[in-house]
C-alpha positions as CSV (number, residue, x, y, z in Angstrom):
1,X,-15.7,-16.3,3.2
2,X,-17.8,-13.3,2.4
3,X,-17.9,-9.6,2.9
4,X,-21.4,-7.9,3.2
5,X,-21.3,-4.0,2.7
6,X,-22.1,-3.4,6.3
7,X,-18.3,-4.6,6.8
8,X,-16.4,-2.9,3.8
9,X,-17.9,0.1,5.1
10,X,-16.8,-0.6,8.4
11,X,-12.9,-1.5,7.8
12,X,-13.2,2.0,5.2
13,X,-13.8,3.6,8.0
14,X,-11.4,2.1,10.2
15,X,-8.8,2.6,7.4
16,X,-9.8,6.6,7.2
17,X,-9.5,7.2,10.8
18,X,-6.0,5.4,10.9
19,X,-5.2,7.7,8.3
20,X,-6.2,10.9,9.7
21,X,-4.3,10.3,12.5
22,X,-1.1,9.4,11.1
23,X,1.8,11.2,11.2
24,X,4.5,10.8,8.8
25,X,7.9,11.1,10.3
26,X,9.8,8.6,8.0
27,X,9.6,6.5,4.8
28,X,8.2,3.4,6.8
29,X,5.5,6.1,7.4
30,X,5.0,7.2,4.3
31,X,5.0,3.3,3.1
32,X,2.6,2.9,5.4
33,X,0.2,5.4,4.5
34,X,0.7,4.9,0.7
35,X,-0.5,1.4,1.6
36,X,-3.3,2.5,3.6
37,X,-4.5,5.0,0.9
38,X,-4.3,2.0,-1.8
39,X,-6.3,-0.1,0.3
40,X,-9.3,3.1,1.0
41,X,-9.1,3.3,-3.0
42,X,-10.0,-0.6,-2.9
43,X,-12.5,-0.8,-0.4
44,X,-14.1,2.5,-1.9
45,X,-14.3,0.4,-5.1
46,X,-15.9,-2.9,-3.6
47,X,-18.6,-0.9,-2.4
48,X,-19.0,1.3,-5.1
49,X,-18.7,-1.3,-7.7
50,X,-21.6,-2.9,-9.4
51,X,-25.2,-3.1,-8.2
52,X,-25.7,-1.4,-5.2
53,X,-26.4,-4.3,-2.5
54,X,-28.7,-4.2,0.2
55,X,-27.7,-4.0,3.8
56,X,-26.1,-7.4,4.3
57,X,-25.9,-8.6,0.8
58,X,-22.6,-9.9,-0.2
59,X,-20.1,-7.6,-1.4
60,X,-17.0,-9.5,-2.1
61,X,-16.3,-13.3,-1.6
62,X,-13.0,-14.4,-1.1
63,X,-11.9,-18.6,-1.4
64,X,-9.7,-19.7,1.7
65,X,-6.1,-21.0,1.0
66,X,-5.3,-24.0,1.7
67,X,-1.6,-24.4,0.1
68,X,1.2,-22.5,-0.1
69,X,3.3,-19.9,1.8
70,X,2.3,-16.6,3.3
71,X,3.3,-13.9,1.8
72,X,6.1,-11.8,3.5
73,X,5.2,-8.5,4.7
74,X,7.4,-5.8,3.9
């Protein structure tokens, strides 16, 4: 599975606007928004991150899994 720019962009901005309107009440909130923040810093980096694609070139690729358990979300 692939992700073209057109989509990091789009889940970027997703994650900013989720952020914005967060409001941290507790530490599940904070843990939330740390995580949020760390994922912004990633997708900022996909997209920043080599060769500047052209609309719909790939951006990042990712293999499917096949085996193995999820892992828990805490």
């Amino acid at each position: 599975m692939a992700l073209s720019r057109r989509v990091v962009e789009t889940l970027l901005d997703l994650v900013e606007i989720k952020l914005s309107c967060m409001e941290v009440h507790d530490r599940e909130d904070t843990r939330e928004a740390t995580c949020l923040e760390a994922c912004r810093d990633e997708l900022k980096t996909l997209i920043s991150g080599g060769a500047p694609a052209a609309n719909g070139a790939e951006v990042a690729s990712f293999a499917k899994r096949t085996k193995g358990r999820r892992r828990a979300l805490i």
